[in-house]
N, C-alpha and C positions, 0 to 999 in steps of 0.2 A: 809574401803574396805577390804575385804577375801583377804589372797593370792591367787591365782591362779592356773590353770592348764593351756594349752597355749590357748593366746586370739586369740577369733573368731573374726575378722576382716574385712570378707563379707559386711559388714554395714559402715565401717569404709572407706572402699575403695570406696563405690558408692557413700557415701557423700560427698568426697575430690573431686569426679570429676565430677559430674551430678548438685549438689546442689549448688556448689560453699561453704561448709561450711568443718571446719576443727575440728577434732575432739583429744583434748588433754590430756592424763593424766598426773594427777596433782597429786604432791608427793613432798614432804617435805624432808630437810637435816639435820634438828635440828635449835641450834640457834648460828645465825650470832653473832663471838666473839666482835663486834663492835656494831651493836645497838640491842643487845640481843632480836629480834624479832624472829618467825619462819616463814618466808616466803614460799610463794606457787613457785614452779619450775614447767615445764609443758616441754611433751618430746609427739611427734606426735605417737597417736595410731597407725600407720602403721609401725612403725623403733620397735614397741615392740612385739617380738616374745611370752614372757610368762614374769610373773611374779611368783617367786619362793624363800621360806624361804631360806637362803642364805645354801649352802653345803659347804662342809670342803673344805676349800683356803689352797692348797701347796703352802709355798712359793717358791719364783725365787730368785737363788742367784743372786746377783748383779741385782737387778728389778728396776728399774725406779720409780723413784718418785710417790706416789700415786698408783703404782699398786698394789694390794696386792695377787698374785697371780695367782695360775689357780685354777679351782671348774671342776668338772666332773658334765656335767649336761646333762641327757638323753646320755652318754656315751659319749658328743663329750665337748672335753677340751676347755673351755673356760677364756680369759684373764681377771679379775675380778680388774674394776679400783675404788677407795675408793672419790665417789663423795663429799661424806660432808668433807674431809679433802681440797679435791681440792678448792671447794668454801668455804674453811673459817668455815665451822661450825663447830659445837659440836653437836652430835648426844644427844636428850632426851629421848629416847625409850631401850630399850632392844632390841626391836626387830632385827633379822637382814634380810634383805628385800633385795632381787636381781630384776634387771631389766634386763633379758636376750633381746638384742638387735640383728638386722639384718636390716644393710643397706652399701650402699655404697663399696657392696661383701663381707663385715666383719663381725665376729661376735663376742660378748663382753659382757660383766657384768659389769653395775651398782650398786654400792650400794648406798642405799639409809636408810633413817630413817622412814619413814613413808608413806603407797601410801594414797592419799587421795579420788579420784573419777575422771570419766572419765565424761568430759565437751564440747560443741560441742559449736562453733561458726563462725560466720563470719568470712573469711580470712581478712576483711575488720579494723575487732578488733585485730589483731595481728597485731603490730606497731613496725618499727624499731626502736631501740633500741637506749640512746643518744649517741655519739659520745666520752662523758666520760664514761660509763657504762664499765663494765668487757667485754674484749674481748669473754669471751666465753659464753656470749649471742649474742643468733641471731636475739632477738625481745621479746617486752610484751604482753600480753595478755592480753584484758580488758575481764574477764571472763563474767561479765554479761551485756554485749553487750554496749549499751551507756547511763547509766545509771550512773548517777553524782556520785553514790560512788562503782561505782565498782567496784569489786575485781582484783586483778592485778598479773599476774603472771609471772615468769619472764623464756622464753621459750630457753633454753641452747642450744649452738653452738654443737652440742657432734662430727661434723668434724674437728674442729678446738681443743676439747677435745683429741681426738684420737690422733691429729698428735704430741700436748704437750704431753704427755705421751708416746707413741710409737714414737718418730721422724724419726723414721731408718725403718719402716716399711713402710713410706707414699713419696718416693724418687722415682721420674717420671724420673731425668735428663738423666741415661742412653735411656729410651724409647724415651725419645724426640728431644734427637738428631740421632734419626735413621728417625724421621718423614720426609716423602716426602715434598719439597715444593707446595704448591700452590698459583695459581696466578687470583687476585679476578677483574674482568673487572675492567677497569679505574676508581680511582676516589670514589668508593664504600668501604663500610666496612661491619665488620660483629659487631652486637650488641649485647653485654654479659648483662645477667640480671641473679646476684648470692647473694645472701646476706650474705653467709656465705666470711670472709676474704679467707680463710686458699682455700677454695673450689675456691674462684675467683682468684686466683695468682697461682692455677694449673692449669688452662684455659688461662687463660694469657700466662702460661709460652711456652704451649702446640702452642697456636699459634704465639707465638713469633717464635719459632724454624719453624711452617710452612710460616714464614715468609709473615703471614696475615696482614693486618690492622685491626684494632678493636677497639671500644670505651665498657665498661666496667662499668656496672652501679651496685647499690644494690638493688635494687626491681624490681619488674616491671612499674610499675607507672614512673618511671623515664625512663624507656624504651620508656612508651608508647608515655612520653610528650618530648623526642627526637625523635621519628619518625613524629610526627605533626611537628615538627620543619623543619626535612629533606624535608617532603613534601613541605610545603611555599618554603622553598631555590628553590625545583628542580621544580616547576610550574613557581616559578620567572624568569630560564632560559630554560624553555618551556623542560623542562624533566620530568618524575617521579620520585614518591620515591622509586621504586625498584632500579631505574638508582645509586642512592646513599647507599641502602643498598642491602648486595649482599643476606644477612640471618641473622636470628635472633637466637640466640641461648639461652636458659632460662633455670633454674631452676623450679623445680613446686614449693617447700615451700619458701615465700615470704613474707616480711610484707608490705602492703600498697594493694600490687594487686600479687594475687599468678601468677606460670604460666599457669594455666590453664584459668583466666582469662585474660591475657596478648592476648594469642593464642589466642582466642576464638576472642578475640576484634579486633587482625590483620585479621583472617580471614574473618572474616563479614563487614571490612568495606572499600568501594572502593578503598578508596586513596590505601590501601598495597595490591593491589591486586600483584599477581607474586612475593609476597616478603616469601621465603620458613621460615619453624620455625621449627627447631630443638630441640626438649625436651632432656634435658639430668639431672638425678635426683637420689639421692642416696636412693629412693623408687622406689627397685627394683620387677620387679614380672609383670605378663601377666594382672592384674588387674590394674596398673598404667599405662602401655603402650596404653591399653583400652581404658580409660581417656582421656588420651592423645590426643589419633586418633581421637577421639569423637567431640573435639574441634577443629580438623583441623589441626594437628601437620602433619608436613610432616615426621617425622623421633624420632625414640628415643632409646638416649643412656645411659644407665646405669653408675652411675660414677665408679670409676674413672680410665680409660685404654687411656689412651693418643691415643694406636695407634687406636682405634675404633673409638675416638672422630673423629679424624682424616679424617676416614674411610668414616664417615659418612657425613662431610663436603662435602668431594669431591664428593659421590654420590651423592648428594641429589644436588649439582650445579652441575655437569654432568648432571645427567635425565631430570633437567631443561633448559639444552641448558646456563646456564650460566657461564660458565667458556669461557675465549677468548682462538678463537684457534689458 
């Protein structure tokens, strides 16, 4: 695959939210100093602003493990992290290959050894990730759908990336002890569906300080099959499942069931009727929010501003008469 000038991503955004399918570039690190293969990595078309032969990296004194500088790229300085060091490889190419990134209000450089091609599938074939696997994955990619030998990609946590290498840059604790409390009707919780670690225990931490109840899952799938659960509890003592969950609160990129299929599934089916959903997603921009709506999101927040989160909690149970008064 060409380097690039910056991707056009029009097609990228109406796929993730209309079609239900997600679209990944796949790019290479070299080879794994342990089982000398070169593995496929894959990073969501939407978080890649351009791809570009890598520009002259100033170093940072005293820089952080793995960064290797800043690049001037299109005039705005960017922090440039050394992924095939990070994961273990040895780079096999000359070439040197940036993945200029934008998500979660940041922006950042990848380097990488080789891009390979841009591949569209099922949210369904992105699969979390095992439980021994490298923390800074978020999930595999069965590239060619379900097909007994299909290729496998391994899809990087790059939130969980960012706060290992920057850790002094991604510090919420001041903002969230200014967070106002709130108080969620009797008896009720708010349901977190986030697959990234690093992203789930900013959310956690965010509503520990508004002094929420919350249960806290990694996909959606797991969301969907504890809301079926609350419903039987709350018909057994002749209530609903709204009466038990106050709001749902999701990520869109997800393995098993993204959140745009999450949403789409509470809104359309009886039992969760009155139960609000909250998008909050480090795909930022008026094309995801879009999406979003599209599928019945009552609300959406961009990550990661504690106090917005926040913000947008208490609206959204305000406007629905749910908060006790």
């Amino acid at each position: 695959m060409k380097t690039s000038t910056p991707m056009d991503k029009s097609h990228a955004t109406a796929g993730q939210g209309s079609s239900g399918r997600l679209e990944l570039l796949l790019f290479r690190l070299g080879e794994a100093r342990d089982f000398r293969q070169r593995e496929l990595f894959g990073i969501n078309v939407f978080k890649v602003r351009e791809i570009v032969v890598a520009p002259h990296i100033t170093s940072i004194v005293n820089a952080p493990a793995h960064a290797l500088g800043l690049a001037n790229v299109r005039g705005q300085l960017i922090p440039v992290i050394d992924l095939p060091s990070l994961a273990g490889c040895v780079p096999q190419t000359d070439s040197k290959i940036v993945l200029v990134t934008e998500f979660a209000r940041t922006t950042q450089a990848f380097l990488v050894d080789e891009v390979v091609e841009i591949v569209q599938l099922d949210w369904k074939h992105l699969l979390a990730a095992d439980s021994s696997s490298s923390v800074l994955l978020s999930g595999v990619a069965r590239i060619d759908g379900d097909a007994q030998d299909s290729r496998l990609a391994q899809v990087l946590d790059v939130e969980q990336i960012l706060r290992d290498v920057f850790p002094g840059a991604h510090n919420n604790a001041d903002m969230n002890s200014s967070l106002a409390k709130l108080r969620l009707p009797e008896g009720s919780v708010v349901l977190v569906a986030e697959d990234s670690a690093v992203a789930r225990m900013l959310v956690e931490e965010s509503l520990k300080a508004m002094g929420v109840q919350f249960v806290a899952f990694k996909n959606g799938r797991e969301v969907w099959e504890r809301l079926a659960s609350f419903h039987g509890e709350a018909i057994a003592k002749g209530k609903r499942a709204r009466d038990k969950v106050a709001l749902v609160l999701t990520d869109l990129e997800m393995p098993e069931m993204d959140g745009f299929t999450l949403t789409r599934n509470i809104k359309q089916d009886a039992r969760f009727a009155g139960i609000p959903v909250i998008v909050y997603s480090s795909l930022t921009g008026t094309a995801s929010e879009g999406h979003a709506s599209s599928v019945g999101a009552d609300a959406y927040v961009a990550k990661f501003e504690p106090r917005e989160l926040a913000e947008s909690i208490g609206k959204t149970l305000a406007e629905r008469h749910l908060l006790p008064q």
